[in-house]
C-alpha positions, 0 to 999 in steps of 0.5 A: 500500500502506498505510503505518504510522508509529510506534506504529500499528497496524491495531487498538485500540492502548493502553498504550504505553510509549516507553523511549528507542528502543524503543516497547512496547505492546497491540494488540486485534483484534475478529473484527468484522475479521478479516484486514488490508489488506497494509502494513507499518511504518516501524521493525521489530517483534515481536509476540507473540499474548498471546489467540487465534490469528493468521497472517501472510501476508508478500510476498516476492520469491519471492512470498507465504507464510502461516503461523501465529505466535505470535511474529512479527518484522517488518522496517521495510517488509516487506510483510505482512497479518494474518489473526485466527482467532479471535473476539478477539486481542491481541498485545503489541508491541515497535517498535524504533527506528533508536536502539536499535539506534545506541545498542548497535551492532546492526545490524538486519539481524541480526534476521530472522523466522528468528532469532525462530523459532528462539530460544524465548528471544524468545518469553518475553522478549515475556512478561516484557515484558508482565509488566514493562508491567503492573507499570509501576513507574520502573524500566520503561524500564531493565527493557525494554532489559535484558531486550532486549539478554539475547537481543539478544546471541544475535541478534548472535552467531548473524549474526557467529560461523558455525556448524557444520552440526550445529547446524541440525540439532540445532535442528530436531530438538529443534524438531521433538519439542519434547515428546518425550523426547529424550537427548544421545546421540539428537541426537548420532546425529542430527547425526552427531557425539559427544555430546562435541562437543554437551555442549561447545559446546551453550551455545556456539551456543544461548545456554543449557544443553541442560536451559534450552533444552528448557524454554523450548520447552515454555514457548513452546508451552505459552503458545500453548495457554494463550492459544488453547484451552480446555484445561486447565491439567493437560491442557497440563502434559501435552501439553507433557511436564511431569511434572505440573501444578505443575512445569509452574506453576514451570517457566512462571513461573520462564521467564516472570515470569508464572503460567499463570493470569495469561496465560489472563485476558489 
């Protein structure tokens, strides 16, 4: 199986930043080729779809699964292809080195492709990034592990502070209908527990309000859009339940650091 050392991957990579344990960069992908032999990589990294539409095919123990991800994360040696569906990709990438996580007494175990999936906030930490790499000024290095460790603390907490099984179900419900309007007192019945319990301990187990976290859902959705279909501004504003176009443009960029325009230029 092939192997993948340090800032290598099966497309053209430019734009790499090292910033002391953490290497950032792109990666463009041609339809030329459009899946990858199965390998994987000497650290674990994130990769967020910035164009076009990717899916991963990992090999487990329980065998091989594929799915669609715009945001992915890697374990250091997991076994993985890449599959393009589109006639062009470009993700952006973060490589975390056994250093960073020394240096701020992580444990790599406890970033696993479930935690990415269920934090919208990687997502728009993978776009702030991008934003951060494209102005490139000298306080570069200190922005990434800034904005790194901000959701870094939600990936601890989530390993070491058990939570209740409303939870989970909370998370998959507001997953689920991301786009829909969805009140306190629904996903309290959901989850079987008084709307109390939810408002006092939401912050708690997600990491942000109710309000912040629903958004960021939207945002991350919206993101996809924006980087693998032809619709409009306006038509994505309302596929992802903004009132309109321009509470959308300050929603993404207040999440994001970036306008909706500037990642469809991508």
């Amino acid at each position: 199986m092939l192997a993948l050392t340090k800032g290598n991957y099966l497309g053209a990579v430019h734009g790499k930043v090292a910033a002391n344990g953490v290497l950032i960069g792109l990666t463009e992908y041609s339809g030329d080729l459009n899946y990858s032999p199965m390998h994987y990589h000497e650290n674990p990294h994130l990769s967020f779809v910035l164009n076009g539409t990717m899916s991963v095919r990992r090999k487990g123990l329980s065998g091989t699964s594929q799915a669609l991800e715009a945001c992915s994360f890697m374990r250091a040696g997991e076994a993985h292809q890449n599959f393009l569906h589109s006639t062009k990709g470009k993700n952006i990438n973060l490589e975390l080195e056994p250093d960073f996580f020394r240096s701020y007494g992580l444990n790599e175990s406890q970033l696993t492709p479930q935690t990415v999936k269920d934090h919208p906030g990687t997502s728009v930490l993978m776009l702030r990034l991008y934003k951060e790499l494209m102005i490139g000024d000298e306080s570069l290095n200190d922005s990434i592990h800034m904005l790194l460790l901000s959701i870094a603390n939600d990936w601890k907490s989530d390993n070491t502070d058990a939570a209740p099984l409303w939870v989970n179900m909370v998370r998959e419900l507001l997953h689920d209908n991301w786009n829909k309007a969805i009140s306190l007192n629904d996903i309290a019945l959901a989850a079987n527990v008084h709307p109390v319990t939810v408002s006092k301990y939401f912050t708690r187990y997600f990491g942000t309000t109710f309000g912040e976290y629903r958004r960021k859902l939207k945002v991350e959705r919206a993101a996809v859009m924006i980087g693998s279909s032809t619709l409009t501004l306006t038509e994505i504003s309302y596929a992802c339940g903004f009132f309109d176009q321009s509470h959308f443009i300050r929603a993404f960029k207040s999440s994001t650091h970036l306008l909706p325009l500037e990642l469809r230029k991508i």
